[in-house]
Every structure is written in structure tokens, then in C-alpha cells.
DOMI-818887 format. One line per field, with one value per residue (C-alpha): residue number from 1; residue in three letters; chain; x, y, z. Coordinates in steps of 0.2 Angstrom, whole numbers, padded with zeros to 4 digits. Each point is the difference from the previous one (the first is absolute). Layout:
lumba	[NUM_...];
gumar	[ALA_...];
kedren	[A_...];
x	[X_...];
y	[Y_...];
z	[Z_...];
This chain:
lumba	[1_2_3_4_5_6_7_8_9_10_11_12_13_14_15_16_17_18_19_20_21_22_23_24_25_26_27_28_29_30_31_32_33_34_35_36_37_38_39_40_41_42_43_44_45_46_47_48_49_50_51_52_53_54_55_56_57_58_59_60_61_62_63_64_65_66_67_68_69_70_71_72_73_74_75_76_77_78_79_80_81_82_83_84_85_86_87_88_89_90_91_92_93_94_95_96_97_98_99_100_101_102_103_104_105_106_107_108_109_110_111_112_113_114_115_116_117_118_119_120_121_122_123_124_125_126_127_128_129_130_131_132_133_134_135_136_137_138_139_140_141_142_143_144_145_146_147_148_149_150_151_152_153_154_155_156_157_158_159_160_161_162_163_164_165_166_167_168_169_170_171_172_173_174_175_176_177_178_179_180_181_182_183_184_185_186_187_188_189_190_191_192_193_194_195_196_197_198_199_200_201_202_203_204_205_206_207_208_209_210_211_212_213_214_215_216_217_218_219_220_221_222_223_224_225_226_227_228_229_230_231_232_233_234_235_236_237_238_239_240_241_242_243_244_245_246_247_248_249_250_251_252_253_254_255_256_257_258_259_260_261_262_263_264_265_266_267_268_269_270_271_272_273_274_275_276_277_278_279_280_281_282];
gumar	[UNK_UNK_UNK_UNK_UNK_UNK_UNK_UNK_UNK_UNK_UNK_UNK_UNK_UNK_UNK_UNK_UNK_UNK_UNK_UNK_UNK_UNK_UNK_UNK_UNK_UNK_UNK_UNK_UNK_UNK_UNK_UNK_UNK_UNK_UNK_UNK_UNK_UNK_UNK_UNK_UNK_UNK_UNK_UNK_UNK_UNK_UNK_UNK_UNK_UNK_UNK_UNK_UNK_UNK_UNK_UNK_UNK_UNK_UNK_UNK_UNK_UNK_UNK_UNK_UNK_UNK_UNK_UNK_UNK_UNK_UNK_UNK_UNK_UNK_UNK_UNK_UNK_UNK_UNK_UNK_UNK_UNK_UNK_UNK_UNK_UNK_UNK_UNK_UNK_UNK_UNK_UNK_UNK_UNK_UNK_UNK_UNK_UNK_UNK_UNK_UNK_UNK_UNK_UNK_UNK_UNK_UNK_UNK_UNK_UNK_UNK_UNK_UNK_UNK_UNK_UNK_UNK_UNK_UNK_UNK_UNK_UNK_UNK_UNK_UNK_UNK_UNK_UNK_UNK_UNK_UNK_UNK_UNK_UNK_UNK_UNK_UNK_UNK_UNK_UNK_UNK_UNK_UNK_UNK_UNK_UNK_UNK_UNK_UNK_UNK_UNK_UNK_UNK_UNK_UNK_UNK_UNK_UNK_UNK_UNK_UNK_UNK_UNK_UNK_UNK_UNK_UNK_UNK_UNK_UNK_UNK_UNK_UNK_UNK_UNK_UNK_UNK_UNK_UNK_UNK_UNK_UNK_UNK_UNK_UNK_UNK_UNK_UNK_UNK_UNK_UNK_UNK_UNK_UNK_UNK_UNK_UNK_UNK_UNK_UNK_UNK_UNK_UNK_UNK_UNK_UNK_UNK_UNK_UNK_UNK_UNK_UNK_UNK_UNK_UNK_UNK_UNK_UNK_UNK_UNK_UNK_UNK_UNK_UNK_UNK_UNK_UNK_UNK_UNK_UNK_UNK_UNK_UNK_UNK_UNK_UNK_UNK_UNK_UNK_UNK_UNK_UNK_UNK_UNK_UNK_UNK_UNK_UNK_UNK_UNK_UNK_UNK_UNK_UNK_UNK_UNK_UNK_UNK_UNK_UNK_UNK_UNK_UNK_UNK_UNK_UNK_UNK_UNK_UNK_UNK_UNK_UNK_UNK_UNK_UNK_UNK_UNK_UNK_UNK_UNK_UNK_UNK];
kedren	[A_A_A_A_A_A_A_A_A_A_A_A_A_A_A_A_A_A_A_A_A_A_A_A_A_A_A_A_A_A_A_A_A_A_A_A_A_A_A_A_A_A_A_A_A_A_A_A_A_A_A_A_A_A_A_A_A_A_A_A_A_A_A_A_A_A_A_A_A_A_A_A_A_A_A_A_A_A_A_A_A_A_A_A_A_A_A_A_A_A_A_A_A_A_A_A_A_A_A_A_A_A_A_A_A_A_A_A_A_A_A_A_A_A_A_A_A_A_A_A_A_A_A_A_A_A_A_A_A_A_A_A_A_A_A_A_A_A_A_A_A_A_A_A_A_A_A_A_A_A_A_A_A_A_A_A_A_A_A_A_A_A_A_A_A_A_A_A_A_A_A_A_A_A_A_A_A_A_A_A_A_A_A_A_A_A_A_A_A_A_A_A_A_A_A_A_A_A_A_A_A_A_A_A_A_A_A_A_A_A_A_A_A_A_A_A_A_A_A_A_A_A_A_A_A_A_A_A_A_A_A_A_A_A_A_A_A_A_A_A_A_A_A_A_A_A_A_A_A_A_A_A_A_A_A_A_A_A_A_A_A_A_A_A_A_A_A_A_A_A_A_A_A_A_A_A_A_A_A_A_A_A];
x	[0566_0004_0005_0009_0011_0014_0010_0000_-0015_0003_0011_-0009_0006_-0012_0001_-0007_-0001_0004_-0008_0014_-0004_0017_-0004_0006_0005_-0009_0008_0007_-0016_-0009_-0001_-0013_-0015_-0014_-0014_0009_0006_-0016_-0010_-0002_0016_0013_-0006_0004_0017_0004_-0008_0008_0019_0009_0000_0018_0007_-0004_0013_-0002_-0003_0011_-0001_-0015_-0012_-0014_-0016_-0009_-0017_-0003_-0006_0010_-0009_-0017_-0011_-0017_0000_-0019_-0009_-0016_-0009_-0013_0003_-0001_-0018_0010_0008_-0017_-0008_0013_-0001_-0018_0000_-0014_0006_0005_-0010_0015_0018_0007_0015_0012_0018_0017_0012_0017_0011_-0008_0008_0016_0006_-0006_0013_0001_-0004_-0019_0006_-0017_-0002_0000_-0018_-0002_-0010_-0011_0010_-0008_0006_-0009_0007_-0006_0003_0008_-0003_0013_-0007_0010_-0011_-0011_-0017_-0013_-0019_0004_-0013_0004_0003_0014_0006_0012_0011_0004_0009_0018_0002_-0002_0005_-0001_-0006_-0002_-0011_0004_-0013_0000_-0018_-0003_0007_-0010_-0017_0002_0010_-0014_0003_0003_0008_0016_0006_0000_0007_0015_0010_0018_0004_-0015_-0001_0013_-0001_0010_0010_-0004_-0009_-0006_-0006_-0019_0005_0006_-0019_-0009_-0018_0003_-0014_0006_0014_0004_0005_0005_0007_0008_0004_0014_-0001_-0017_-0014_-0012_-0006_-0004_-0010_-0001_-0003_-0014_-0011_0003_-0017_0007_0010_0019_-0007_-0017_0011_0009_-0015_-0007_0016_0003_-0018_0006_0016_0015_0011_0018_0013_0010_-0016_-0001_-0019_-0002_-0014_-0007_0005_-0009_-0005_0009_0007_0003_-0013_-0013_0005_-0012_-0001_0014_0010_0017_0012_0018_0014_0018_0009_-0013_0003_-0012_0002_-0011_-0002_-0010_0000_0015_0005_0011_0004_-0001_0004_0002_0006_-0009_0009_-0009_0007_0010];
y	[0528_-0018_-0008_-0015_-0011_-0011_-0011_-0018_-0005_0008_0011_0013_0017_0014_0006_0012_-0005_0017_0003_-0009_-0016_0001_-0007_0015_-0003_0007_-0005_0017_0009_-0015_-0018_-0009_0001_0000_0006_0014_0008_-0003_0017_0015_0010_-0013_-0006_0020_0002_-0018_0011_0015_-0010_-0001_-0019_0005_0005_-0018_-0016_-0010_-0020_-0009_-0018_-0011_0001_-0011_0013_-0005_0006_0017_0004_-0008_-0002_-0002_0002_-0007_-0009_0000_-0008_0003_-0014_-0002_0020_0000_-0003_-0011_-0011_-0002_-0004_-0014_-0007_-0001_0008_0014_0019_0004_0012_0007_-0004_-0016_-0001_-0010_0001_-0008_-0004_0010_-0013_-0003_0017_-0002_0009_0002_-0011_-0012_-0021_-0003_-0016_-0010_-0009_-0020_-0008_0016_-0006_0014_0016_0014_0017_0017_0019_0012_0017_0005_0016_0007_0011_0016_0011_-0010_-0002_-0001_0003_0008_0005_-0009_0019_0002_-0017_0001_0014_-0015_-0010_0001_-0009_-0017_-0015_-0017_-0015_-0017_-0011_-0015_-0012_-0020_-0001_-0018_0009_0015_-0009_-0019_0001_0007_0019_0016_0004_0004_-0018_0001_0016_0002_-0014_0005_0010_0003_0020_0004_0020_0013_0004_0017_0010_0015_0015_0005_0015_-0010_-0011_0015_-0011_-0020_-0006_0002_-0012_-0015_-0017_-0016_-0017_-0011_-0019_-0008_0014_-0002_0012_-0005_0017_0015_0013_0021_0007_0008_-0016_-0001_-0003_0012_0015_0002_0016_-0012_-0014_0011_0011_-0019_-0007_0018_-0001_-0018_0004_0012_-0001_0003_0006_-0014_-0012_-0006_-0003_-0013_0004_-0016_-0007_0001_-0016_-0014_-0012_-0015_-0008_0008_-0005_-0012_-0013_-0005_0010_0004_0000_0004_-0012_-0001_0008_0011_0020_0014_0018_0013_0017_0019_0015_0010_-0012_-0010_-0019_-0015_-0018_-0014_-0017_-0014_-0014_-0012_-0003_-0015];
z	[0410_-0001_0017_0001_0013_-0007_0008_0009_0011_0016_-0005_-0013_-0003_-0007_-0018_-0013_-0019_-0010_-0016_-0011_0010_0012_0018_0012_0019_0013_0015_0003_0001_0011_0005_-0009_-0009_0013_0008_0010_-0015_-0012_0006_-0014_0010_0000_-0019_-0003_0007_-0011_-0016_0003_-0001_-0017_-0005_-0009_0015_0007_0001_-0016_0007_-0012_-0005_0001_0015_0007_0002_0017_0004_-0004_0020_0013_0018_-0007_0013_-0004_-0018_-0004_-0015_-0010_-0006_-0015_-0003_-0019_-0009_-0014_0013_0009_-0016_-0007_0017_0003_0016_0005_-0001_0020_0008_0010_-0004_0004_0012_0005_0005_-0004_0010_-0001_0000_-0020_-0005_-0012_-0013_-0019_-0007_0016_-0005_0007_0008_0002_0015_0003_-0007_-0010_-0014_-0003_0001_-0012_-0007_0005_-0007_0011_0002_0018_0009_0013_0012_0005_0013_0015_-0006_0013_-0005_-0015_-0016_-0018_-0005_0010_0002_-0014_0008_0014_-0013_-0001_-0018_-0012_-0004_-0007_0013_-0008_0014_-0003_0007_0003_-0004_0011_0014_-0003_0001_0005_0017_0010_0005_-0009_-0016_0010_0000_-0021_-0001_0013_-0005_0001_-0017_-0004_-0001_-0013_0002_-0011_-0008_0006_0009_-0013_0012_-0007_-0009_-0012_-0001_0000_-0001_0004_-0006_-0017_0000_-0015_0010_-0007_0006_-0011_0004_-0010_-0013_-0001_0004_0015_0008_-0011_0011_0004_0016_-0007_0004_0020_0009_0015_-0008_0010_0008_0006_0007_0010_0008_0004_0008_0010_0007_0006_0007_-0002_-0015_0004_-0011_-0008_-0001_-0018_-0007_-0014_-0009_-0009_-0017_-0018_-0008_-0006_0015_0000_0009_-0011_-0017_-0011_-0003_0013_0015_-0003_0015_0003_0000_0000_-0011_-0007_-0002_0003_-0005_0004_-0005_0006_-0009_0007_0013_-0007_-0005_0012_-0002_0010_-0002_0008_0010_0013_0018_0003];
């Protein structure tokens, strides 16, 4: 299924995208996409209804984030060996964590509106995993039966913030609009192995990041088996899992940043389309 909530910020209703790309209403059979409908029952009931017999949403629709109520919006830094490599930075021994503040999360096709002094504000596709079932000390073998589902997470980072304000990576990485997250939510037995996943970011109609899941550091199933051992995962908290190479701040033999005006579009095997516009605060 593909798991979607439309409508203006705030005020997002749940919705199903049928097979013939029609955007169904689901505000009959619940009240929003979040974590106390994401476990394996609920997901079933959803399954088991015939998307026909759904309301068609007519006319256009601003898509929000594909999970509303996000509990915990956690990030992985450094987690692709290609990245590590274009950077310069040494292979991490553990995966690297930080967080981002929720008030970053818009939608897929919301403006990223960079904020006052922003002169280093940098592009990151990553693939973002939704858990479904709490997760508390769990094995990498079993870790993938507490995910609800997929999506696309562009973590967009102002890279002076990031690393020249003195603290953690939070200050770079939370800035509001800066954790574009959708369009949908695809439950995983429609990913049946995420570590197989094409991703690309282009800029302008040009191609920055070309990458697969396939060269994570810390697998999907890993990352989660570390983060449980740390704390409990609830369902509804969204796990970015790091980006492939080819951002900004890396590129030869000058960095390349955001700026207004600009256009980003990213893409994920069987997760859909983003893009975002990019406007600067006033």
C-alpha cells in the first residue's frame, strides 16, 4: 500500500494511492496516518479494504508528510561507504546518530525556505524508515518485522551550522523545512529487501547524487538492532538512513550550496517523486 496525507498544514487527512494512481480518502476508516495505526493488524484491516469502494479526492492536493505525529525523527550520519569515501571521513565503527527536530518535517513538494545567513545549505536523499511495532532489544534478524513501511527523506543540512556553531549536528540539520518526508508511506511488503533501492537527487535538472542502498555501512536491519539496544523505538518514529555520494559540500574542485530559486528532485525505487523548491527567509 501506498499511504499518504493530503491537505493544508495542520489539517491533513489520510489517503490511499490505488494502482491507477487515484488519491482515495481514508478518513472514514481512521484519523490520520500515525503511529497508533502503523502496527501489522491495523496495516491488514487497511489491506484487506477495496481501494474502489474508497471516495475518489478530486482536484489538486497539497501531499504533507507521509506520517503525522512523528515521534522521534532520527538520522544516520556517514552510513554509505561512497559518501565516507568522497568526504574523506574514516568508515564509523558504530552508526552515527543524530536527531532532527520535528518542527523540520514538511511535505515532499513543500518550499525548503532556508533560513536568514544561510549560505551553506546542502542537499541529502535518503531513504526514511517508519517504524510500525515497538522495538526494544531487538536482533538484526527480526528487526525488519518492526518497520511499518518507506519513504523518501531529503535532510537538508546548512553545513556552517552543522559544523562551525560549536555543538552537535542538530543545529545544521533541524532548520525549519528541512526534513521534506513523502510522498508516501509504502508499507514493506511492497520493499521486500531495502537494501536494494536506486536513489538519485538532481539539482536544477542536474544530476548530483546517484547511489543504492546496497552500499549502506550499517544495513536497515543493523541500524535498527543498534538504536533498540540504545533506547525503545516507537511506532510512528521515522529513521533516515544516510545518503549516497554527491552533496554539495563534497564536490571538486569547489562546494556547491543551495540558493534561492533553485529546484531539487529526488527520487527511491517504489517510493515516489519529491521536489522542493528553495526560498530564503526574509
Amino acid at each position: 500500500m501506498k499511504l499518504l496525507r493530503y491537505g493544508a498544514p495542520g489539517t491533513e487527512k489520510p489517503g490511499l494511492l490505488d494502482d491507477a494512481g487515484l488519491l482515495r480518502d481514508l478518513s472514514g476508516q481512521l484519523t490520520d496516518i500515525d503511529g497508533s495505526m502503523l502496527g501489522d493488524e491495523s496495516l491488514e484491516r487497511l489491506r484487506a479494504l477495496d481501494p474502489a469502494s474508497l471516495p475518489i479526492v478530486e482536484g489538486e492536493q497539497r501531499i504533507g508528510a507521509c506520517v503525522g505525529n512523528i515521534g522521534k525523527f532520527l538520522c544516520i550520519g556517514l552510513n554509505y561507504s561512497d559518501h565516507a569515501a568522497e568526504t574523506g571521513a574514516a568508515i564509523p565503527e558504530h552508526p552515527i546518530l543524530f536527531f532532527k527536530a520535528n518542527s523540520a518535517i514538511v511535505g515532499a513538494y513543500d518550499d525548503v525556505v532556508m533560513p536568514r545567513g544561510s549560505t551553506h545549505s546542502d542537499w541529502e536523499c535518503e531513504l526514511g524508515v517508519v517504524i510500525g511495532k515497538t522495538a526494544k532489544y531487538v536482533s538484526k534478524e527480526a528487526a525488519l518485522d518492526h518497520v511499518a513501511g518507506y519513504c523518501i527523506v531529503n535532510d537538508v543540512s546548512e553545513r556552517h551550522f552543522q559544523n562551525h556553531l560549536t555543538g552537535q549536528w542538530t543545529k545544521g540539520k533541524s532548520c525549519d523545512t528541512y526534513g521534506p518526508t513523502g510522498p508516501w508511506l509504502v508499507t514493506r511488503d511492497e520493499i521486500p529487501d531495502p537494501q536494494k533501492l536506486d536513489m538519485a537527487l538532481d539539482v536544477n535538472g542536474e544530476r548530483m547524487q546517484t547511489g543504492n542502498t546496497a552500499t549502506m555501512i550499517f544495513s536497515v536491519a543493523e541500524i535498527i538492532e543498534h538504536l533498540s539496544h540504545l533506547f525503545t523505538l516507537h511506532p510512528g518514529d521515522v529513521i533516515s538512513t544516510g545518503t549516497p555520494p554527491g552533496v554539495g559540500t563534497a564536490m571538486k574542485p569547489e562546494p556547491r550550496y543551495l540558493k534561492k530559486g533553485d529546484t531539487m528532485e529526488l527520487t527511491i525505487d517504489g517510493l515516489g517523486q519529491q521536489r522542493q523548491r528553495v526560498d530564503m527567509d526574509a
